[in-house]
N, C-alpha and C positions, 0 to 999 in steps of 0.2 A: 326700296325694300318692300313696299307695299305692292308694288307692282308682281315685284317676284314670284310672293307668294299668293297672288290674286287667281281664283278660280279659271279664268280664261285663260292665263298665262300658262297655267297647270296643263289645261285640255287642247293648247297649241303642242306641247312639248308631246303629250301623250300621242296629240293625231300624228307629230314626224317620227314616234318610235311606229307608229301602227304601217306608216309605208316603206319606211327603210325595212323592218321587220319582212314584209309583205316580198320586197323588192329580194331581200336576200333569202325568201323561201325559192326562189325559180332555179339556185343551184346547192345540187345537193352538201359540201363543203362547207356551206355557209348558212344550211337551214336551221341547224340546233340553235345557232347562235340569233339567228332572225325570230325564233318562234320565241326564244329566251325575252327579246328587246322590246318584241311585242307585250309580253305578257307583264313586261315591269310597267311600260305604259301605260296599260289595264289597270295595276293595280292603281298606278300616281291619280291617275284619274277618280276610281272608286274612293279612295280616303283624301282626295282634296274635295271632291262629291258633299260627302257624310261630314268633313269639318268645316269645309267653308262656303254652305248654301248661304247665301241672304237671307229667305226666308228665315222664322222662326218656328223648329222644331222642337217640341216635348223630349225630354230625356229621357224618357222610356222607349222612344220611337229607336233611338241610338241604342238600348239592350235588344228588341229585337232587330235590327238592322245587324248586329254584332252578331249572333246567336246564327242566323240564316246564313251569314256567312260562313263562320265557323262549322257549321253541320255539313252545307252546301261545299266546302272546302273539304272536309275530312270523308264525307262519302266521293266526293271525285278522286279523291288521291287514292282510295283505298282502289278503285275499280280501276282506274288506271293502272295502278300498280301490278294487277295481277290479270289484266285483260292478256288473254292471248292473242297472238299475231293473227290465227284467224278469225278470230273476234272483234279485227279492230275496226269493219269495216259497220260491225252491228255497233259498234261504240259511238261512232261519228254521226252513225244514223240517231242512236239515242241523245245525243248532246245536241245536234242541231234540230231533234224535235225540242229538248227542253227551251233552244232560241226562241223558238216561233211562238210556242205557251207563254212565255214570260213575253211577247209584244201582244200578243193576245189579251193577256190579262191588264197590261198597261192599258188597254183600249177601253177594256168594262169597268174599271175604275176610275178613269177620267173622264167616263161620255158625260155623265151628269155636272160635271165641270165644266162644259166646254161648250150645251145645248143654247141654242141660237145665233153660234156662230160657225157659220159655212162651212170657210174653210176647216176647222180644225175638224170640227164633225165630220166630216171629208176624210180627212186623216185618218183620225180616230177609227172608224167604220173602215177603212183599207187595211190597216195595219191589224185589225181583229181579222177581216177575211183571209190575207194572205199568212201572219202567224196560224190561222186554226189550222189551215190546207199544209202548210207545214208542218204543223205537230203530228194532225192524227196522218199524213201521208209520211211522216217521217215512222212515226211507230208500224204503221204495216211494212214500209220496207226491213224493219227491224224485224218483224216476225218473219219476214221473207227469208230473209240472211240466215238467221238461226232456224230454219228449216219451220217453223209451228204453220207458217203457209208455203205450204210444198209444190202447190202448182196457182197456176193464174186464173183467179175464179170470175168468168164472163155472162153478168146478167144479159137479158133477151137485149136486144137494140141500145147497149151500152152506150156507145156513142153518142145516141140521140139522147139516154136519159142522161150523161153527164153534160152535155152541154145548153140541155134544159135547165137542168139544177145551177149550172155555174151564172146562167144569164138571169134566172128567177133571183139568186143571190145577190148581181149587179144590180137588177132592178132593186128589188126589197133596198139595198143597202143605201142607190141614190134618193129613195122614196126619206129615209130616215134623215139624210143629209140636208137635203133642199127645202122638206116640210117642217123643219126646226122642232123634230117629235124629241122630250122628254121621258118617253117609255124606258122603262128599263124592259120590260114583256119585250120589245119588239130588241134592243138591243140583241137578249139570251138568245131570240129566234134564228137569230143572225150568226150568232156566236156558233149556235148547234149545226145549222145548216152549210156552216162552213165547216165544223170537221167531217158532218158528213160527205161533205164532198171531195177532200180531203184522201176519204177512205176507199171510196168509190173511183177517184184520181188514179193509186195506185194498184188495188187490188186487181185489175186486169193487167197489168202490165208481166209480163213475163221477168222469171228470176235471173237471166241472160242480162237482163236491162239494166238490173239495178243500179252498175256503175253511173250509168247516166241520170238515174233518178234522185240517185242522193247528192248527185251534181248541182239537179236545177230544184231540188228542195231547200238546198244548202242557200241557194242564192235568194231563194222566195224568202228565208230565216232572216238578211242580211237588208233583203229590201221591209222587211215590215220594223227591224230595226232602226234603217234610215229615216221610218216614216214618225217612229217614236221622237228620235234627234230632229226632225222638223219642226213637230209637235210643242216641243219642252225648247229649243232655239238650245240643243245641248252639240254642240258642233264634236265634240267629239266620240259622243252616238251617233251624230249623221256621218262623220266621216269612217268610221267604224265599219257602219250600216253600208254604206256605196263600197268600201271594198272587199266587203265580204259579196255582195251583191252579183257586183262587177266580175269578181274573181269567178264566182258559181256560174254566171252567166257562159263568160269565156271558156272556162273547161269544159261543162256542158258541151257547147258548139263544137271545139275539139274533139271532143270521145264521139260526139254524132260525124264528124268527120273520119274518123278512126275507122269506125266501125262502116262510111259510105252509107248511111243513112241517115233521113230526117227527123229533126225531135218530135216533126209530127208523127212521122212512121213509127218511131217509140213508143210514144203513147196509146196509138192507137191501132196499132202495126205491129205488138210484142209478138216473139218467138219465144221458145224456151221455158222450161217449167220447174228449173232448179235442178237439173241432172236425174230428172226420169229415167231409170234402166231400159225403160221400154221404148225400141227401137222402130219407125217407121220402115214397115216388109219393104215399100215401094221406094225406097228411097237405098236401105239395104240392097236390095238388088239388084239396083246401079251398078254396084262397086262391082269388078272382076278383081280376081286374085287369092291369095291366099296370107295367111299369117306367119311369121318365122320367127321361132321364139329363140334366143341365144339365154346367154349364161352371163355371171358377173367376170368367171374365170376369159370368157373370149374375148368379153367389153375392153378388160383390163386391157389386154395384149392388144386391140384395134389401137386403143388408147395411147398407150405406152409407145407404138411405132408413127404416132404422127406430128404431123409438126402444127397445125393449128387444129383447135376446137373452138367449136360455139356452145354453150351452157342455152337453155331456154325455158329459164325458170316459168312454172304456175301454179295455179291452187295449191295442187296437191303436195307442192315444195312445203307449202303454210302450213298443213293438214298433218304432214309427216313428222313437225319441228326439226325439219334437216339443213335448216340455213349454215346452219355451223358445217355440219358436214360437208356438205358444197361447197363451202369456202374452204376448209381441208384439202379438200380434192382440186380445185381448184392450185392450191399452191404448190401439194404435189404435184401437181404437172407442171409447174411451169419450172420447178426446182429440176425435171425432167429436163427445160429448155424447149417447152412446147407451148405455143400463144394460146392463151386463152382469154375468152370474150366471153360478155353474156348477151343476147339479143331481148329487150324488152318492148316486147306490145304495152300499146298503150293504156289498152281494156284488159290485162289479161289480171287475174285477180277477182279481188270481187269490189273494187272502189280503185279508184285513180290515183296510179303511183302506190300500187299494193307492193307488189315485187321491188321496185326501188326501197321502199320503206324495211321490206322482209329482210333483203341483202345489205344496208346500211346498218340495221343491227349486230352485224356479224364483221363491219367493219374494211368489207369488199370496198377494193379500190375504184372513185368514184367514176375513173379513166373506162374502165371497164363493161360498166351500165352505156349497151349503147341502142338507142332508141331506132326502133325499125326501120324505119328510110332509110339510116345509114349505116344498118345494118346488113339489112334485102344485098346489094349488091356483092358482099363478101362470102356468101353460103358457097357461091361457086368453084371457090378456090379453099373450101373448110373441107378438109378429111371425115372431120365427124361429127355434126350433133347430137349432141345430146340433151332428148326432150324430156325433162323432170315436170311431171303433173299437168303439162299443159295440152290443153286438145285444142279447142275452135280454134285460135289463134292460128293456129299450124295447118288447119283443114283445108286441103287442097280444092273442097267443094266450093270454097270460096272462086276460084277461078273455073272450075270446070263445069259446073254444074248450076246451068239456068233453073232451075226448080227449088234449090237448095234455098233456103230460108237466109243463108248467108253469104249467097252470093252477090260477088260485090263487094264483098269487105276486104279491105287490106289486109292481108297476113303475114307473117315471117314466113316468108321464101326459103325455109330448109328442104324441100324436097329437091331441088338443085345441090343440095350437099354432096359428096362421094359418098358416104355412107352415114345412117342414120338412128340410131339408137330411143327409142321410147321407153320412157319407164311407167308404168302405171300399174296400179295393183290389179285392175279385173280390165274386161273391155268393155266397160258400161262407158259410155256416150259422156260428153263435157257438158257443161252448164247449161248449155242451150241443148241439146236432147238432142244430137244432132250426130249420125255416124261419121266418122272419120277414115275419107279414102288414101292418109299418110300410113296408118297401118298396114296395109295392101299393098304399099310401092317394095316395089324388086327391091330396093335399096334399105327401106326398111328391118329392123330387127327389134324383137317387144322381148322390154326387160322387164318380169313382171315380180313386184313384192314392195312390201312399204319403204316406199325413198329412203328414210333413212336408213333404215337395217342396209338396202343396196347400195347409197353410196360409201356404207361401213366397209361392207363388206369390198367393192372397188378398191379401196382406199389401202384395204391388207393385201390385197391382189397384186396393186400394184408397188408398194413396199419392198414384195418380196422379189423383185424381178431388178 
């Protein structure tokens, strides 16, 4: 019985809900209840923590340990609760900077614990540099998202001075390690010098990127956690810490393969300035063709007479709150006896698995989310696309166009559609600031007004017929 409720016992049971949890996030079906197993784990953990340390803690320690909780509890539910879907990507960015602050701070509270012994100083000293580089790179991707940085601000020979700063930091940090210094001065220096670098990390990085940034921020949050459960020999922080880590890592490399470029080209190789209206003349000028605008009353009637469509949710689906309506339209047509799919990019959104996450709210059948590769080869034989908010994704410049900033990237192959339908509200440029030569295709027709008001109005169109 003693065994049972034995702290280790606790923090075994918690690390197998944290990868079964982990295990059944990879399908959609089974994620609510993965993220659910996870988070009971979490808790078994923190209250076998707080009741059955060895140590001897003060009773006061346990009101505010209580209090932090409970605050830190009731302000996450509330934002949660009322985060909007296109919000949720500046949310994630904000909760996994608060990761990286809290291994941060674990680091400048324990140095003076830990001084003259290597290894953990070692520790110690990583898990402050990687948490700082994650918190303040996690808060500028946050102001990125939410528009306060609008574009990507690049000092004179950036390059050189962040990779000065990053190795000045390595240095400073082994100097601390090896020399068995007691400074708290030199600790703060360290502590500061990494969020400045942190800041400087993201701030060139173009708003196109983000997906991948909050990727391999996400993972740096998970490795300076691991470094915490080293630290403290608390195995269910370290196992925590590796698959958050692990996870960040791997998606990371995914979306850089998505997208058919390097994480170094990311960082140091952004495009993209948050959806700048202002269009490159020379780039514009490429394109031949012209625009062809249709109606919601034509759309209907394409619609109505075919037997497959492809849906091609992005942003602007999030922006519109038209998930619902989609799924509407979606089931009238199929109540028509007409197939209908969605084709989901992997980048399209503004964080990984945005569109899954947008269209799982609404309850879309999870048969239907079908990821690019195996969707690319179906456009040919699809009557109609229809592209709700999404642009790069779809940009044919991706293949035709050696100069193009995105060429090279994998896209959804609707331009092989039979006919093609765009909705967007203006023809200002997607995320990456980048014109799109699918507007211009013969095939093409621009449905312009706010998604939802137009897949309303679709939706009465075809009702009536």
């Amino acid at each position: 019985m003693e065994y049972i409720f034995s702290l280790e016992f606790i923090y075994l049971i918690a690390s197998m809900t944290y990868i079964l949890g982990l295990k059944m996030l990879g399908k959609p079906e089974t994620a609510r209840r993965g993220n659910l197993i996870a988070a009971a784990g979490m808790t078994i953990a923190i209250i076998g923590t707080i009741f059955l340390h060895k140590k001897g803690v003060p009773n006061y320690i346990y009101g505010l340990i209580g209090t932090a909780i409970l605050i830190g509890t009731i302000i996450g539910w509330m934002i949660a609760k009322k985060v909007a879907m296109t919000k949720m990507p500046e949310l994630v960015s904000l909760f996994n900077g608060m990761g990286g602050a809290s291994a941060a701070l674990i680091g400048l509270i324990e140095f003076e614990h830990y001084t003259g012994d290597t290894l953990s100083t070692t520790t110690i000293v990583a898990g402050i540099i990687i948490g700082s580089i994650s918190f303040s790179g996690s808060m500028i991707a946050w102001a990125k998202l939410n528009g306060t940085l609008n574009k990507p601000l690049r000092l004179p020979k950036y390059n050189l001075l962040n990779n000065l700063i990053i190795i000045g930091v390595i240095v400073f940090a082994s100097y601390i390690a090896w020399s068995g210094s007691e400074s708290q001065l030199f600790i703060y220096i360290l502590f500061f010098a990494a969020l400045g670098y942190g800041i400087l990390f993201v701030l060139p990085i173009g708003g196109a990127d983000m997906p991948v940034v909050i990727s391999l921020l996400n993972s740096f949050t998970g490795l300076a956690a691991a470094l915490g459960g080293f630290l403290y020999g608390n195995m269910v922080m370290l196992t925590g810490g590796i698959l958050v880590g692990s996870a960040g890592t791997i998606l990371t490399f995914a979306m850089c393969d998505a997208m058919n470029r390097s994480l170094v080209n990311v960082i140091f190789g952004s495009f993209g300035g948050g959806g700048d209206s202002q269009v490159d003349e020379s780039v514009s000028d490429t394109i031949k063709g012209s625009i062809k605008k249709t109606t919601t009353s034509d759309t209907a009637i394409l619609m109505n007479y075919s037997q497959r469509i492809i849906i091609v949710p992005g942003y602007g689906l999030a922006v519109a709150q038209a998930q619902h309506a989609i799924h509407e339209l979606e089931q009238l047509l199929i109540s028509k006896g007409i197939e209908v799919k969605y084709a989901i990019h992997p980048v399209a959104g503004r964080m990984p698995g945005h569109m899954n996450v947008l269209l799982a709210e609404t309850n879309v059948d999870y048969d239907k989310l079908v990821e690019m590769e195996d969707v690319n080869p179906e456009f040919q034989n699809t009557d109609v696309v229809f592209v709700v908010g999404a642009n790069d994704v779809v940009n044919p410049a991706a293949h035709n166009n050696p100069s193009s900033p995105i060429y090279g990237m994998p896209i959804l192959d609707v331009e092989k559609a039979k006919s093609i339908i765009i909705n967007k509200r203006t023809m200002n440029p997607g995320y990456a600031g980048i014109e799109n030569e699918l507007f211009y295709n013969q095939k093409t027709s621009m449905l312009f007004g706010d998604a939802k008001n137009v897949i309303q109005a679709l939706i009465s169109e075809l009702k009536s017929m």
